[in-house]
C-alpha positions in Angstrom: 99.7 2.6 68.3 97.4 4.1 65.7 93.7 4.1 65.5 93.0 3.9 62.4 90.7 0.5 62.7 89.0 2.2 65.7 88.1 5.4 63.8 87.5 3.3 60.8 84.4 1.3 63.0 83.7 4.7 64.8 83.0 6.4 61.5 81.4 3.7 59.5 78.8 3.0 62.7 77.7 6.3 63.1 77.1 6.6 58.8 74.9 3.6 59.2 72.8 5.1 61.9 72.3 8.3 59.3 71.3 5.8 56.6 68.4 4.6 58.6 66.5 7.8 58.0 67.4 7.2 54.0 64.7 5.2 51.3 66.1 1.8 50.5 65.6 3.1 47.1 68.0 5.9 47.5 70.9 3.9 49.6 70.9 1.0 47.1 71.2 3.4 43.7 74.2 5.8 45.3 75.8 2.5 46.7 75.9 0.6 43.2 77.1 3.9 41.5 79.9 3.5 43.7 80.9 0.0 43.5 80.5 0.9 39.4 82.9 3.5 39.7 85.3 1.7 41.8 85.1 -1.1 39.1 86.1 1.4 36.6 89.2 2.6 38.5 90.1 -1.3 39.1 89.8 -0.5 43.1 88.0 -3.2 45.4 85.2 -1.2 47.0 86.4 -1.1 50.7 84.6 0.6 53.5 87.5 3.1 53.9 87.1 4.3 50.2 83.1 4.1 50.9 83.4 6.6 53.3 85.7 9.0 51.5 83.3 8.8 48.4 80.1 9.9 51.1 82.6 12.7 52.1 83.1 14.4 49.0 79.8 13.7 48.1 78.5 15.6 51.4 81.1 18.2 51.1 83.7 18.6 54.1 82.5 19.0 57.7 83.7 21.7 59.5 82.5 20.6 62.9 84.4 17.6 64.6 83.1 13.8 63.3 81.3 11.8 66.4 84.4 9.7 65.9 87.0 12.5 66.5 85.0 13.5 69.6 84.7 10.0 70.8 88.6 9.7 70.3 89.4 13.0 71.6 87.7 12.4 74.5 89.1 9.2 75.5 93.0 10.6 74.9 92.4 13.3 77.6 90.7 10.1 79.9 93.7 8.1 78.8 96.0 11.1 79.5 94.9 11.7 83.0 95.6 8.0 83.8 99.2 8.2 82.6 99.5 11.5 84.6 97.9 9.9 87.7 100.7 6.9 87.0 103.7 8.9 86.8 102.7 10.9 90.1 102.0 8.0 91.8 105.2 6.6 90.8 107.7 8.9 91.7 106.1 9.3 95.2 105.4 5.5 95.6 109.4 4.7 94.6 110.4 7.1 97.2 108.5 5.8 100.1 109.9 2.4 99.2 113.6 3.6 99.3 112.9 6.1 102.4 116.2 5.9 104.3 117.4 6.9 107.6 120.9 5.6 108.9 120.0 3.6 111.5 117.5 1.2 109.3 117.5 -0.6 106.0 115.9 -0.8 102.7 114.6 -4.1 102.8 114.4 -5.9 100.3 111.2 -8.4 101.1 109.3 -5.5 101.0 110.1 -4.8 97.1 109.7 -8.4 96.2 106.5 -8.2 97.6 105.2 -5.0 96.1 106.5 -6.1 92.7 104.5 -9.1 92.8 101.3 -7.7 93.9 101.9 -4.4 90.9 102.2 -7.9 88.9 99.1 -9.6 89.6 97.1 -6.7 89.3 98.0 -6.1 85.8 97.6 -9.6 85.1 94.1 -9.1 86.7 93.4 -6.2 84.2 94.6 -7.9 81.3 92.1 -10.9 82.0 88.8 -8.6 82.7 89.7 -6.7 79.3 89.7 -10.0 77.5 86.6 -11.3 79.5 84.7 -8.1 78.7 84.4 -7.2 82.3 84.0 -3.6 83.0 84.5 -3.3 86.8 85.0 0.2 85.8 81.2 1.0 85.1 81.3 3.7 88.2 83.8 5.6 87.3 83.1 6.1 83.6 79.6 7.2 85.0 81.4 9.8 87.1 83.2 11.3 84.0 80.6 11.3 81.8 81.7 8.4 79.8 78.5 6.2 79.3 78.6 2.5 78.3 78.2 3.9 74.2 75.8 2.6 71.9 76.6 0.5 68.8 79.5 -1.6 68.3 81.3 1.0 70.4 80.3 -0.5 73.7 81.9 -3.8 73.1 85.4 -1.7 73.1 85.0 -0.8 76.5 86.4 -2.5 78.4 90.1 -2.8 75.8 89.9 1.0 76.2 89.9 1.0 79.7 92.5 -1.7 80.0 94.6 -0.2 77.7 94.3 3.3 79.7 95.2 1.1 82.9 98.3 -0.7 81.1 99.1 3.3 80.2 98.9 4.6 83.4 100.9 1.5 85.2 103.5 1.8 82.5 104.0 5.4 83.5 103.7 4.7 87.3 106.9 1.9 86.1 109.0 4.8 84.5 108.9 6.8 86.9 109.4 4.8 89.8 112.7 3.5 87.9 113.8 6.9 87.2 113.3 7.7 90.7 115.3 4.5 92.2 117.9 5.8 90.0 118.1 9.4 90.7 117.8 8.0 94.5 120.8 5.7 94.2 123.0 8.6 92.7 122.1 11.4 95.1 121.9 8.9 98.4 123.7 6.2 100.3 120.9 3.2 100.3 121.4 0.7 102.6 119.3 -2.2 101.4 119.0 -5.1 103.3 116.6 -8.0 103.8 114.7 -9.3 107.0 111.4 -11.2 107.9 109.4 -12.7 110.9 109.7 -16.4 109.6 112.2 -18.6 110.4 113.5 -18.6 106.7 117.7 -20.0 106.3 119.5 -17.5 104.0 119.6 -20.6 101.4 116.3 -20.4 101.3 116.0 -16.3 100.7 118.8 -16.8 98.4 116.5 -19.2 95.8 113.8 -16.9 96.1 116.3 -14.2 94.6 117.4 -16.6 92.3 114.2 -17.2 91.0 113.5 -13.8 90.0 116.8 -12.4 89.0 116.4 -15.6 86.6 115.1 -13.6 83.1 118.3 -11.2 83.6 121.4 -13.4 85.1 123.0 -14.2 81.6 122.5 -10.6 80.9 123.9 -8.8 84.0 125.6 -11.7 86.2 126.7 -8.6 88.7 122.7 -8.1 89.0 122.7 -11.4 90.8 123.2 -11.6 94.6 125.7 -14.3 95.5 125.3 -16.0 98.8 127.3 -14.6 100.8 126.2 -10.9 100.3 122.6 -12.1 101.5 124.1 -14.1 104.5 125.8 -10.4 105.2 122.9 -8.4 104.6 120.6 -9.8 106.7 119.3 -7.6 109.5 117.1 -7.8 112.5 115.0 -4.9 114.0 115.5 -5.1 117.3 119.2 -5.6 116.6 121.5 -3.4 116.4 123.8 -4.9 113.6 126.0 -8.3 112.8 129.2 -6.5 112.0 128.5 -6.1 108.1 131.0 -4.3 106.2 128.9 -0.4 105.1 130.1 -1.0 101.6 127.9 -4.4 101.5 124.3 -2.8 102.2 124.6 -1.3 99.0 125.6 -3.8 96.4 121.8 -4.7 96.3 121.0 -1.8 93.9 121.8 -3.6 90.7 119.5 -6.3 91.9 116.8 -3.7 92.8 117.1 -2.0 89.7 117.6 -5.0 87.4 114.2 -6.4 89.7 112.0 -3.0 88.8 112.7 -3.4 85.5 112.2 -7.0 84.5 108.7 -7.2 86.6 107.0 -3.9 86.6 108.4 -2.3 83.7 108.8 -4.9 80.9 105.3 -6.8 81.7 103.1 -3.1 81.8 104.7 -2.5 78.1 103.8 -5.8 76.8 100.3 -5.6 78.3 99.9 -2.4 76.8 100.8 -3.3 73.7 98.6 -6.6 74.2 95.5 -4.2 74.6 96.4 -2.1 71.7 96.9 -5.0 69.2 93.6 -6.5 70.9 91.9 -3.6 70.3 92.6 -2.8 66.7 92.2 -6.4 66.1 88.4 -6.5 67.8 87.5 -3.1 65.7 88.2 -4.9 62.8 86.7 -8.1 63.5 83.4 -6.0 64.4 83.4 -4.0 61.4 83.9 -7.0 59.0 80.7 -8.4 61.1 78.6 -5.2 61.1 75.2 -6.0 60.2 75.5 -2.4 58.3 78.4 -3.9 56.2 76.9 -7.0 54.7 73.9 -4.5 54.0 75.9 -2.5 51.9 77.4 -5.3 50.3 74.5 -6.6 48.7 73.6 -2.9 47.7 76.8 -2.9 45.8 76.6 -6.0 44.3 73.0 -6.0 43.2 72.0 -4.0 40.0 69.6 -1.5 40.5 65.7 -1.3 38.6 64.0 2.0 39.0 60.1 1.6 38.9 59.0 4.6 39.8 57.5 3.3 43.1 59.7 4.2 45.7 57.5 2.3 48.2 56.2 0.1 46.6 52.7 -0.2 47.8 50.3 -2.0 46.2 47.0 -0.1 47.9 48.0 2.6 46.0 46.2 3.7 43.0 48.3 5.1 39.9 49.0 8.4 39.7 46.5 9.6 36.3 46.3 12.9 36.8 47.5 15.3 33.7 49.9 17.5 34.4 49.6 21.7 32.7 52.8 23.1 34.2 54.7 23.0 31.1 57.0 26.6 30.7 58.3 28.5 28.3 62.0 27.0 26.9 65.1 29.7 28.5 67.7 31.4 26.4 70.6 29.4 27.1 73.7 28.4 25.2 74.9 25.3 27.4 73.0 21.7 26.1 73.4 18.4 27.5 72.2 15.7 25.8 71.1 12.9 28.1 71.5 8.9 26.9 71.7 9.4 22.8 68.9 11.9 22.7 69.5 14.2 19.5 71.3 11.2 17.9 72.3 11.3 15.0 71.7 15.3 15.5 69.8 17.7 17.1 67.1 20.1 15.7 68.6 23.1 14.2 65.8 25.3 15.8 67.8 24.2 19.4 71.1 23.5 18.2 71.3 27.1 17.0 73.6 29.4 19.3 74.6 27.2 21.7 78.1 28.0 23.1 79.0 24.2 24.5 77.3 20.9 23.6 78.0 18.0 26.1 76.8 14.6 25.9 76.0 12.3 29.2 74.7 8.8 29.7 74.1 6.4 27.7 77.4 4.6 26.9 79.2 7.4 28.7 81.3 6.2 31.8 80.5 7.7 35.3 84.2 9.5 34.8 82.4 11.2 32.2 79.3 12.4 33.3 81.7 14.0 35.7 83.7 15.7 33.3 80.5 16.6 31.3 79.3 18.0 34.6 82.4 20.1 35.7 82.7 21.4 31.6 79.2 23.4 32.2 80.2 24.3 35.5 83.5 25.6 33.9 80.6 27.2 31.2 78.1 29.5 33.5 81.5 30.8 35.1 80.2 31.2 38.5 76.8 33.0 37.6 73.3 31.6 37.9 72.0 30.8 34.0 69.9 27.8 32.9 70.8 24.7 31.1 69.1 22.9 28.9 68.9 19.2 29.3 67.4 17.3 26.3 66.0 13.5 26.7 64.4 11.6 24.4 60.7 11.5 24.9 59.9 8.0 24.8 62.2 6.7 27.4 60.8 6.5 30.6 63.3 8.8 33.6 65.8 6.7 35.3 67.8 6.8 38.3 70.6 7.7 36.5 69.3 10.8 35.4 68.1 11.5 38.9 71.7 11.0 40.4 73.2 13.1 37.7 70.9 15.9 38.3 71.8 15.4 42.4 75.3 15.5 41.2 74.6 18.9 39.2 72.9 20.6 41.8 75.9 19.9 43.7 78.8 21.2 41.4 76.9 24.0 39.5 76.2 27.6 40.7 73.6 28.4 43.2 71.1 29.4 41.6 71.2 27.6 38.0 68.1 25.8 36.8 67.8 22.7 34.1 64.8 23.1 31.5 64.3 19.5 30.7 63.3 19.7 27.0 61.4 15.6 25.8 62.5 15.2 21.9 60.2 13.0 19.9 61.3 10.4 17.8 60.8 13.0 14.7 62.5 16.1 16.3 61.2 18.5 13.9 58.0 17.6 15.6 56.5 17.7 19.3 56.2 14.8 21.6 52.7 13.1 22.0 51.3 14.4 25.4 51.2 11.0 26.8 54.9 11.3 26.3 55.3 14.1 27.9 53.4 13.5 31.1 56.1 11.1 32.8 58.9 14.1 32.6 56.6 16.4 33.9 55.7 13.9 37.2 59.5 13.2 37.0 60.3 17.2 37.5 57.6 17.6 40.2 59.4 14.7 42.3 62.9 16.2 42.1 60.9 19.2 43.4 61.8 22.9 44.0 62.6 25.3 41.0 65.8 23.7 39.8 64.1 21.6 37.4 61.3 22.6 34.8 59.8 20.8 31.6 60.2 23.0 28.3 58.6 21.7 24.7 61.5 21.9 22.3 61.2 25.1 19.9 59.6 24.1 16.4 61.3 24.7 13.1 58.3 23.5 11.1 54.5 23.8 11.9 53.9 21.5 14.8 51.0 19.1 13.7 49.8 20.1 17.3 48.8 23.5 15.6 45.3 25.0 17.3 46.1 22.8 20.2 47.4 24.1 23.9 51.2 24.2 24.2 50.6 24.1 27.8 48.3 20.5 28.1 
């Protein structure tokens, strides 16, 4: 049975625990940009596709996920039960049919271990569904604690499935066993007991469970007279039976093994599995996590420059200096219709590639805008020169982009982030300015800087500092 849903829940559980150390802020703008995109390919947003879209956005892991350890872990516990199963059955089958020629097989004893291997799977089946984990111990022993998350309420299917496994192994075997012994050996089965019990009697009793198979295998079905024969006493020292008789039970036997240990271990097993997929989904679609993201998918986004939102503090006036000097590059972006209807000659001059993002640009093509200057610097640190228009306050559109850059481009490359006023043959006011220039000091490190655009005409700023 495959476990998908359970690696699905797994791997979805343990993303939600990362998230907690994330700003609302953050979660809710890379969220919608995803729901966005998946609108655009015509997809429903599902958490399967959620969680390959955080995987290429983090980049492959090379280590093992939590969820692959979690899995591979509980194969090799699941493994060691169907080993345990399968040795147990072969040597359990051949104490049952241990045969010496002056004794018989009898056949009491089978009934009775078949029904007691049958009530305890029942009585593992009904724990699993219960959510009873007599098993606490022994998960302790092997280092297998009670999880955290949505994982612990798996439990105790996992351990009923590993049970069903092993059992259904221990069934195997043991048939292959009666058969190998039936072939290889003269059995001489038999049936006898303390209680004054009529052979009519005994005979219902076989009736009863050679029932599910009799219009199957009619042969498999002991007539009367073979268990008035085959009756034996231990103290006696035989009624006169024909040899060939004792051994006309093994179709009964095997038809018996089959029907009631076999048959109901596979359909528990496969009870657990469905019951387990079917629980993993049910507590994924109820994930606390999941109608989270949800509503961070479905909810537009407002940036407000606050991230939290505190109304204590006091505005951030101070006036920032730290403007530098505009780098030779020949790769421009144009951010949301800045340079519209065209760019200053003075910065339009030289430039090898001109790309345009934002704006009424689709998220397919801020990618392809993205992966063309990538294509561009050719593997080599350069800069590139990201013009917005002045006036516009910065966005978290812009901030994802430039995430996304940082990602795709060279180590090493830098953005010079160059405000154009509404007039681009002159400067930005300085109150303009001052919004880009907190903007580059919260994205932080040296991969983005703010550049004044180069002047083809006397800037009425003339006599004044370029550098605020």
């Amino acid at each position: 049975m495959t476990e998908r849903p359970l690696r699905l829940l797994l791997d979805f559980d343990h993303q939600a625990q990362r998230d907690r150390s994330q700003p609302p802020a953050f979660l809710h703008r890379r969220d919608r940009k995803f729901a966005l995109l998946c609108r655009e390919r015509g997809v429903v947003p599902d958490a399967t596709r959620w969680l390959s879209h955080l995987q290429r956005l983090s980049g492959r892991e090379a280590a093992p996920t939590p969820a692959e350890q979690t899995l591979s872990s509980w194969r090799r516990f699941t493994g060691g039960f169907a080993a345990a199963g399968a040795i147990t059955g072969i040597l359990t089958m051949s104490g049952l049919l241990f045969y010496e020629g002056g004794q018989r097989i009898n056949i009491t004893v089978l009934l009775a271990f078949v029904l007691l291997h049958l009530a305890l799977a029942l009585a593992t089946t009904v724990q699993a569904m219960a959510g009873w984990q007599p098993w606490r111990r022994l998960l302790s022993r092997v280092g297998k604690t009670a999880g955290v998350g949505a994982f612990r309420e798996l439990q105790p299917l996992l351990m009923a499935r590993a049970a069903h496994l092993g059992g259904l192994c221990f069934a195997l075997t043991g048939l292959a066993t009666l058969l190998t012994l039936v072939v290889i050996q003269d059995l001489a089965f038999g049936w006898s007991t303390t209680l004054d019990t009529a052979a009519t009697g005994y005979h219902r009793l076989v009736l009863a469970f050679a029932a599910p198979w009799a219009w199957l295998w009619p042969a498999a079905v002991p007539d009367l007279a073979l268990v008035e024969a085959t009756r034996f006493f231990r103290a006696g020292e035989g009624n006169g039976t024909q040899p060939g008789l004792w051994g006309q039970w093994w179709p009964f036997v095997t038809m018996l093994w089959s029907t009631w240990v076999v048959l109901p271990r596979l359909l528990l097993w496969l009870l657990m599995s469905h019951q387990l997929q079917r629980r993993a989904r049910g507590l994924l679609a109820s994930h606390p996590a999941m109608h989270t993201l949800r509503y961070r998918m479905e909810t537009a986004t407002l940036e407000t420059g606050n991230a939290h939102n505190d109304a204590h503090d006091l505005p951030d006036t101070r006036t920032r200096s730290n403007l530098l000097p505009l780098p030779d590059s020949d790769v421009l972006l144009c951010w949301a219709g800045a340079g519209e209807p065209e760019l200053p000659d003075a910065l339009r001059a030289g430039k090898g590639l001109v790309v345009r993002a934002g704006g009424r640009s689709s998220l397919a093509g801020d990618e392809a805008a993205l992966r063309a200057i990538e294509g561009q610097l050719q593997g080599h640190a350069d800069a590139v020169i990201l013009v917005v228009r002045s006036w516009e306050p910065p966005t978290g559109e812009l901030e994802d982009l430039l995430e996304s850059a940082r990602r795709i481009w060279p180590d090493g490359t830098s953005v010079a982030l160059v405000p154009l006023a509404a007039d681009p043959n002159r400067e930005p006011a300085l109150h303009q300015i001052q919004p880009w220039l907190r903007f580059a000091e919260k994205i932080g490190g040296d991969f983005l800087r703010v550049s004044l655009p180069p002047m083809s005409q006397p800037s009425p700023y003339a006599g004044k500092d370029r550098a605020l």
